[in-house]
C-alpha positions as CSV (number, residue, x, y, z in Angstrom):
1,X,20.7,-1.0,-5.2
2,X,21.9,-3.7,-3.0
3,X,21.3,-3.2,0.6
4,X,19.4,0.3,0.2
5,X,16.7,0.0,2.7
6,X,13.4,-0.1,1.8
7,X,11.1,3.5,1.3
8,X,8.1,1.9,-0.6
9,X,6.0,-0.3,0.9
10,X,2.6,-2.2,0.2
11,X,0.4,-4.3,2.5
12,X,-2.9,-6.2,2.3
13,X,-5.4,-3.1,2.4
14,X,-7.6,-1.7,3.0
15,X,-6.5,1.3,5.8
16,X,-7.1,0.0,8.9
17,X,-6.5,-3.5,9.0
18,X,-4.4,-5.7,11.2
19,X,-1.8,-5.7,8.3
20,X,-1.6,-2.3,8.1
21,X,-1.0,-2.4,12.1
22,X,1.8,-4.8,11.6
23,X,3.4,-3.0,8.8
24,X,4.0,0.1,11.1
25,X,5.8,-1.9,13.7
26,X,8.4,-1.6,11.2
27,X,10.6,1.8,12.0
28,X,11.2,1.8,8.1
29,X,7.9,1.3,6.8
30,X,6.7,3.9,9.5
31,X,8.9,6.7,8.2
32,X,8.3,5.5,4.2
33,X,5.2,5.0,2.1
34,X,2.7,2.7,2.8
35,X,0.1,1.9,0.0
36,X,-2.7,-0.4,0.3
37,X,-3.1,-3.5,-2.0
38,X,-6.7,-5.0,-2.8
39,X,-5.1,-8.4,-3.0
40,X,-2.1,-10.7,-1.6
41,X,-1.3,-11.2,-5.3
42,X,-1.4,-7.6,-6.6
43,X,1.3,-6.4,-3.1
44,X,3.3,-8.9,-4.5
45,X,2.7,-8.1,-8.1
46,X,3.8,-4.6,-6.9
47,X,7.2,-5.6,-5.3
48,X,8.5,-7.4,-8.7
49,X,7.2,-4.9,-11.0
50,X,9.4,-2.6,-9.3
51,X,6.3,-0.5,-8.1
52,X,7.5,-1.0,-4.1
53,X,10.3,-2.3,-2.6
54,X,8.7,-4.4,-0.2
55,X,4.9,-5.9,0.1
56,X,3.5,-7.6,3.8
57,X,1.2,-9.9,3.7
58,X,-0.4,-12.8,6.4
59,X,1.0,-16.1,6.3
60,X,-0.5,-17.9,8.7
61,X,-3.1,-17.3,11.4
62,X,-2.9,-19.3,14.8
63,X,-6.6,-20.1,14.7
64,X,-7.1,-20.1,10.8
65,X,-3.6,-21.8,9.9
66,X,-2.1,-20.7,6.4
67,X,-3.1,-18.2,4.1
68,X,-3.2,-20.1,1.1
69,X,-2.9,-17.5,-1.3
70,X,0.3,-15.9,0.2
71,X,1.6,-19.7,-0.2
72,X,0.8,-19.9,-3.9
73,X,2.3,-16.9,-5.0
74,X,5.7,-17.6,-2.8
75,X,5.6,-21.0,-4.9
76,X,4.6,-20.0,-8.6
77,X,4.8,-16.6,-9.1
78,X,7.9,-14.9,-9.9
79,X,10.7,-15.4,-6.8
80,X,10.3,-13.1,-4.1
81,X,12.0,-13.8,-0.8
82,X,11.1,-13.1,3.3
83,X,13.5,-10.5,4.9
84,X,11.3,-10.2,8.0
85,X,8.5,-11.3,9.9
86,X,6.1,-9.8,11.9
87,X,3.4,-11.6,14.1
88,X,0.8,-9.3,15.8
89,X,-1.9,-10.0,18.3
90,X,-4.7,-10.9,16.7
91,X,-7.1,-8.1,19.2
92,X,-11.0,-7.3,18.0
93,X,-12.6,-4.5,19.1
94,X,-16.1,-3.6,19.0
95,X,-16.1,-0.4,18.2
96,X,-19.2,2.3,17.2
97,X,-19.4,6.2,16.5
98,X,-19.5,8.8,19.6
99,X,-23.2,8.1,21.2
100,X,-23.8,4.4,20.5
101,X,-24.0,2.2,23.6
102,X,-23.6,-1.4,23.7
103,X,-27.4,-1.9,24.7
104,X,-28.4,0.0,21.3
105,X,-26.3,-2.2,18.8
106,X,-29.0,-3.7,16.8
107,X,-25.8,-5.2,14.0
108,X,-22.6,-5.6,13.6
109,X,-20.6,-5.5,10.8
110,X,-17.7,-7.9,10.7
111,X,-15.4,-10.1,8.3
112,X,-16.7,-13.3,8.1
113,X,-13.2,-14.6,10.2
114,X,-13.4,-11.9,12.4
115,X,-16.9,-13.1,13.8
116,X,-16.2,-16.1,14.0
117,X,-13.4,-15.6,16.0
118,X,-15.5,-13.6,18.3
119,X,-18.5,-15.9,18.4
120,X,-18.9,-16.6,22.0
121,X,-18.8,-13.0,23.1
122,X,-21.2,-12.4,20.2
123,X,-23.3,-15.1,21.8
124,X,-23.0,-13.3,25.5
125,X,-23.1,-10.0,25.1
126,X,-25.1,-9.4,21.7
127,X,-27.1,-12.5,21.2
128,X,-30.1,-10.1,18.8
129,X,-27.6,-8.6,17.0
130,X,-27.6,-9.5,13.4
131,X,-24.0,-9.8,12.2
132,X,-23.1,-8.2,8.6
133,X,-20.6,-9.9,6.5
134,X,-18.2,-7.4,5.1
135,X,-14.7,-7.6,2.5
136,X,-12.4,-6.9,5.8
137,X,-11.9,-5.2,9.4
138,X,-11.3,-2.0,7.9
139,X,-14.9,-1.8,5.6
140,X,-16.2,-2.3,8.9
141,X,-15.2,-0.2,10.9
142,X,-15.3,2.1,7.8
143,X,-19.0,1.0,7.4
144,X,-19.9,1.6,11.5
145,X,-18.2,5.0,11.2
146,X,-20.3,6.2,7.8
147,X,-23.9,5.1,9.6
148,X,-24.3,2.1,7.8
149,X,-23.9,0.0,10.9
150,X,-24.5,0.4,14.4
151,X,-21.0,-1.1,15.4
152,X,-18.1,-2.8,13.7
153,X,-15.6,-6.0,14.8
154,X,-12.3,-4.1,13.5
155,X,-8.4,-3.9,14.6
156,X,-7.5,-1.2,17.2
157,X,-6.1,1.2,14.4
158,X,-9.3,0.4,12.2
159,X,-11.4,2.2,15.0
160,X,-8.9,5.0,16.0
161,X,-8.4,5.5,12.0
162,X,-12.1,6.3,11.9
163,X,-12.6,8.3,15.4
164,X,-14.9,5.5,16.7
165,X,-15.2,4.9,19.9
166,X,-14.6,1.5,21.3
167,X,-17.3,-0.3,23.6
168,X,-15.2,-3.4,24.0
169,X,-11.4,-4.8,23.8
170,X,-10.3,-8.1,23.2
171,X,-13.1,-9.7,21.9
172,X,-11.7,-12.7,20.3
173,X,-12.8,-16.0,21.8
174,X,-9.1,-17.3,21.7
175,X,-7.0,-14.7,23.4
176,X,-3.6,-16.1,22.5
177,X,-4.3,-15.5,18.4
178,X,-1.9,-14.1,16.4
179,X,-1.4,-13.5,12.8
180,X,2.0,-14.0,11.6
181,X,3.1,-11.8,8.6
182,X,5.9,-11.7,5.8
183,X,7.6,-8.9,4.3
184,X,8.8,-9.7,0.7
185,X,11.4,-8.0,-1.4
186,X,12.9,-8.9,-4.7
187,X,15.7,-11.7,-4.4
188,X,18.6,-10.3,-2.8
189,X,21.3,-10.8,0.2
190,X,19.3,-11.9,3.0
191,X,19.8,-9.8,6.3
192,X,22.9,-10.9,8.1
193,X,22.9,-13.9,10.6
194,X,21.5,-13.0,13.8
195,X,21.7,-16.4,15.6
196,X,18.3,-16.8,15.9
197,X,17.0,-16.7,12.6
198,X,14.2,-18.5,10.2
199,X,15.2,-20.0,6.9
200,X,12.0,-21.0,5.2
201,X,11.6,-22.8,1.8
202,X,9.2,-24.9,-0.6
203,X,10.3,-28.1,-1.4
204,X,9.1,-30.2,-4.4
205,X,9.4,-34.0,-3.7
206,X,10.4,-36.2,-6.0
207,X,6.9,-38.1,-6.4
208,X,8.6,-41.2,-8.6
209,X,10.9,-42.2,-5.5
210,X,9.6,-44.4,-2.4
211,X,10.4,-42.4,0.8
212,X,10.7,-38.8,-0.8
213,X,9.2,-36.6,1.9
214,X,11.1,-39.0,4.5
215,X,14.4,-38.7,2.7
216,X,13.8,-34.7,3.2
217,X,12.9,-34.6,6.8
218,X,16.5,-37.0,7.4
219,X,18.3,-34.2,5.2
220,X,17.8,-31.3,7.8
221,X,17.2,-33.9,11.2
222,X,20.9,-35.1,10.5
223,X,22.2,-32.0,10.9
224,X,20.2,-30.9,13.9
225,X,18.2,-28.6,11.6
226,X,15.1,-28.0,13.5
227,X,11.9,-27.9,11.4
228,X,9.7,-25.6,13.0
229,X,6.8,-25.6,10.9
230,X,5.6,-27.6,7.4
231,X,2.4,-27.3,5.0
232,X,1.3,-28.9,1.9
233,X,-0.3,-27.3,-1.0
234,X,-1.5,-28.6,-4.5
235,X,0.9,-28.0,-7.0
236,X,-2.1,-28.1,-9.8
237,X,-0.4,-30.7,-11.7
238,X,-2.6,-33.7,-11.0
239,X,-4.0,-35.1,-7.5
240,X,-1.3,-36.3,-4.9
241,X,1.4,-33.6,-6.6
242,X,2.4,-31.1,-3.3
243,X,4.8,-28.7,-2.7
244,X,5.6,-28.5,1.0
245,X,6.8,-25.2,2.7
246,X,9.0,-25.7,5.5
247,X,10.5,-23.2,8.0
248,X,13.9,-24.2,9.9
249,X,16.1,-22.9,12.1
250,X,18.9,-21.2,11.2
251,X,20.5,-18.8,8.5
252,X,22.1,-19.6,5.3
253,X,25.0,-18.9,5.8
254,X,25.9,-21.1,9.0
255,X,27.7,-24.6,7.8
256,X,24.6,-27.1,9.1
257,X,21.8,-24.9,7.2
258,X,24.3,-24.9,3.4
259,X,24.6,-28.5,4.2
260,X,21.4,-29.5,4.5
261,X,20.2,-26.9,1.3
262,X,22.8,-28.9,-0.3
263,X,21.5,-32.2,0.9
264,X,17.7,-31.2,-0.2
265,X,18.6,-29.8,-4.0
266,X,20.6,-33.4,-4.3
267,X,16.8,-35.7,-3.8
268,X,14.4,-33.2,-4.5
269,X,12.7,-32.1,-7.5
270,X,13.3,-28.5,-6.8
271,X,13.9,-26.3,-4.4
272,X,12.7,-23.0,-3.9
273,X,14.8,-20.6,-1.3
274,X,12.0,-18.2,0.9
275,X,14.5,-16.4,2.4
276,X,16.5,-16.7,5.4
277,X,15.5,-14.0,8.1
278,X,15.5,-13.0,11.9
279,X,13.0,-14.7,14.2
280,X,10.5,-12.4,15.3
281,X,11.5,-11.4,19.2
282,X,7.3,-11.2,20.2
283,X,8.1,-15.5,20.8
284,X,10.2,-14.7,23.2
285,X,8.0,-13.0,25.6
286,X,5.7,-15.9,25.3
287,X,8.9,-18.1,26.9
288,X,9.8,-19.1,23.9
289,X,14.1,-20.0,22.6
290,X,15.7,-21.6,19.5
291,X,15.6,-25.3,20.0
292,X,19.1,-26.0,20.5
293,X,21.3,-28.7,18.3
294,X,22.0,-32.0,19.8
295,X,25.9,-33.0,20.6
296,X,27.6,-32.8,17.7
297,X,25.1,-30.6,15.5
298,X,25.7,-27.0,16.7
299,X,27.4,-24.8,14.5
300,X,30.5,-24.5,16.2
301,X,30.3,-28.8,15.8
302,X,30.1,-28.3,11.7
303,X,33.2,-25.2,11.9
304,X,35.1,-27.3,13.9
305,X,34.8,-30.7,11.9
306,X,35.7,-27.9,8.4
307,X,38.5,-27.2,9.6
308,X,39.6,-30.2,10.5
309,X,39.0,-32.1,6.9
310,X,40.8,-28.8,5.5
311,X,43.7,-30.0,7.9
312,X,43.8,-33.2,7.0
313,X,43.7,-32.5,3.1
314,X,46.4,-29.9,4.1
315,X,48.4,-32.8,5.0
316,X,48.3,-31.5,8.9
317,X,47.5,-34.6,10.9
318,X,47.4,-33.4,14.2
């Protein structure tokens, strides 16, 4: 039903990972279900089976950059659209079971990212440890918690889930990380404008036409569209053939943002709508604010020149 707020949710599993973490910052996700998915694709498979009403998955990674797979499916698979993002800090532990000191950690189990994200403390403060590649942050700290290793790399609630005790916080090399994540529904009404929203899409190009991806960029940077973010992946079709994603500024329903969806369908191949969607608020504690439109490009700008063509077609010439 239109507008019903999600009760069902599915996330990136297993327990205890960061995506599990960010799904619970969400007040609705905390008081519904929340059922782990062994794959981006099967969350999302979930969501348009009509199995859950939403699925979150990663995106993109500050160190790692986009997920790839998350990208796929928002391109090929059957629509699904972005009503909200999340993006967490990215904060390794090392955790261990009651008893275990630092000085007796002998291995580590990690995720093969998670390690390498925490290589130089790795290096400084375990340099004989032999590090374990495991399937994710939660089979570690799973795997440190069932005696199978002396210590696990894991998110905060992957050692609290599993009563382990943690011998050091924020771990990563790159204390800044974060993982931004998307929560996907079945197409519907995107969440009313907040004035600070995202609007993210994938665009197709049209390959046979000199200046395609340059006639796109001019379709959103005449309207004082700020693009906040593109990425390229293979469509599959032959070498050279991309489809870009693109996140904007804006909502679709202000003027500048139908104008410029408008302008994009008109010299592109196709265009695939992602969702349009609140910016998360964690930016602006790091400092920062919506890039604002130049003279003439605001929204108010676009109302006001509407109004004035439908006065003039009106016949009104003042």
């Amino acid at each position: 039903m239109p507008g019903t707020p999600p009760t069902r949710f599915v996330y990136l599993g297993p327990e205890g990972t960061f995506a599990e973490q960010a799904l619970r910052t969400i007040p609705a996700a905390e008081r519904g279900s929340r059922t782990p998915a062994r794959s981006v694709g099967e969350a999302l498979d979930c969501v348009r089976a009509g199995e859950a009403d939403a699925a979150l998955v990663p995106l993109e990674n500050s160190i790692g950059g986009a997920v790839g797979v998350t990208l796929d499916e928002l391109a090929e698979g059957a629509p699904l659209v972005i009503t909200r993002e999340v993006i967490l800090p990215v904060e390794f532990v090392l955790a261990a079971r009651p008893g275990i000191t630092l000085d007796s950690v002998r291995d580590v189990a990690a995720h093969p990212q998670a390690s390498t994200q925490c290589r130089n403390w790795l290096r400084d403060h375990l340099p004989d440890a032999t590090v374990v590649d495991v399937l994710s942050n939660g089979a570690a700290a799973a795997g440190a918690a069932a005696g199978d290793h002396d210590a696990a790399i894991c998110a905060p609630i992957g050692a609290s889930r599993h009563r382990l005790t943690v011998l050091a916080d924020k771990i990563a090399d790159h204390q800044e990380a974060v993982t931004r994540f998307a929560l996907l529904s079945r197409p519907g009404p995107p969440p009313p404008p907040t004035g600070d929203d995202v609007t993210s899409l994938a665009v197709y190009i049209a390959h046979d036409r000199v200046g395609a991806l340059l006639s796109v960029l001019m379709e959103l940077a005449v309207r004082g569209v700020n693009l906040t973010r593109i990425e390229s992946r293979p469509t599959g079709e032959a070498l050279g053939r991309y489809v870009f994603f693109l996140d904007c500024t804006g909502h679709v329903a202000d003027v500048r943002m139908g104008e410029a969806l408008q302008g994009l369908r008109r010299v592109c191949a196709d265009v695939r709508f992602l969702g349009s969607y609140p910016r998360h608020r964690w930016a602006d504690a790091a400092g920062e604010r919506p890039v604002p439109a130049p003279a003439g490009l605001s929204e108010a700008d676009y109302t006001d020149a509407a109004a004035w063509i439908a006065r003039l077609r009106a016949g009104e010439l003042s």
